[in-house]
N, C-alpha and C positions, 0 to 999 in steps of 0.2 A: 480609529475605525479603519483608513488606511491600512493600518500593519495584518490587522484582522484579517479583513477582505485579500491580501499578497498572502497570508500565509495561507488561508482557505484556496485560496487560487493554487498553491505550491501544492497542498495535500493532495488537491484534486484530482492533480497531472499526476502526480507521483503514486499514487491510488492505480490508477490507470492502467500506468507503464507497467509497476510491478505484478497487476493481476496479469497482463498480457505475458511478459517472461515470464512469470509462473506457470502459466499454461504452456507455454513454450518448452520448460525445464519438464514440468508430470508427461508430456509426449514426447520428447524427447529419452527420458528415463523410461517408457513404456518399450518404445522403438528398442532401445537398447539391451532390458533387461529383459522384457516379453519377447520380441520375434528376435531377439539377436543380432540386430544389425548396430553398426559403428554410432556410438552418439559423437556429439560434439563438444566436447568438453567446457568448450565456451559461451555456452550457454548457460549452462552453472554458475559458472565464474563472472559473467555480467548479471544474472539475475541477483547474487550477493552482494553487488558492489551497489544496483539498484533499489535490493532491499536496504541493506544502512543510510540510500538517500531516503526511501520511502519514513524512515524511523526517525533519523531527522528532522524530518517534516512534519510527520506524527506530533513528536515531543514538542516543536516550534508550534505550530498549532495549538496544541493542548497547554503551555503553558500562557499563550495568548488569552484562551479563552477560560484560561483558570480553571480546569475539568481536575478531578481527583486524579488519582496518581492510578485508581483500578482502572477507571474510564480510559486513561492512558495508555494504559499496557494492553488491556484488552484491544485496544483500535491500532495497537504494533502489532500485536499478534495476529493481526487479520490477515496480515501481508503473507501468512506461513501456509493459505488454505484455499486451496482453489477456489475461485469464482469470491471469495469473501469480503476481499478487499474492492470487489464494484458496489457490494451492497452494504458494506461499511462507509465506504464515501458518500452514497446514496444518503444514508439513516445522518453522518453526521454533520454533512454538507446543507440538509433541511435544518436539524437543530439549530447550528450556528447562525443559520440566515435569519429564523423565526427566533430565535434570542439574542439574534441584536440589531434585526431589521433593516438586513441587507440585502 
């Protein structure tokens, strides 16, 4: 139950962060390619390096709780869609807790 509860905990953060750079990365991309001003390159480049941890954690997670391999993907793929990844943590942050009564 332990590892459950650490890896839910990990998704959680990792949920978070990466919805934040994302939003970060879509305004920054707006800034740049809409009004023309300088983006920061490095925003990109952290947001991907937080996305593979976000996935990480996804997968650690999902094979914790034994979820199908579509449920899997779909809750990585959250991480790709603005605002997605809050209300994916939301939906399966409830699940986990109410199936296994944490």
């Amino acid at each position: 139950m332990d590892k459950i509860k650490g890896a839910l905990l990990r998704y959680r953060i990792m949920a978070w962060i990466t919805g934040v750079w994302l939003l970060l990365l879509v305004a920054n991309m707006i800034a740049e390619y809409g009004f023309g001003r300088d983006g920061y390159p490095l925003i990109a480049i952290a947001h991907g390096w937080i996305y593979v941890l976000y996935l990480i954690t996804a997968v650690d997670l999902g094979m914790k709780v034994r979820w199908s391999a579509g449920k899997t993907v779909i809750t990585c793929l959250a991480g790709t869609i603005p605002f997605l990844s809050f209300w994916f943590e939301h939906i399966r942050a409830q699940e986990v807790k109410s199936t296994f009564g944490i």
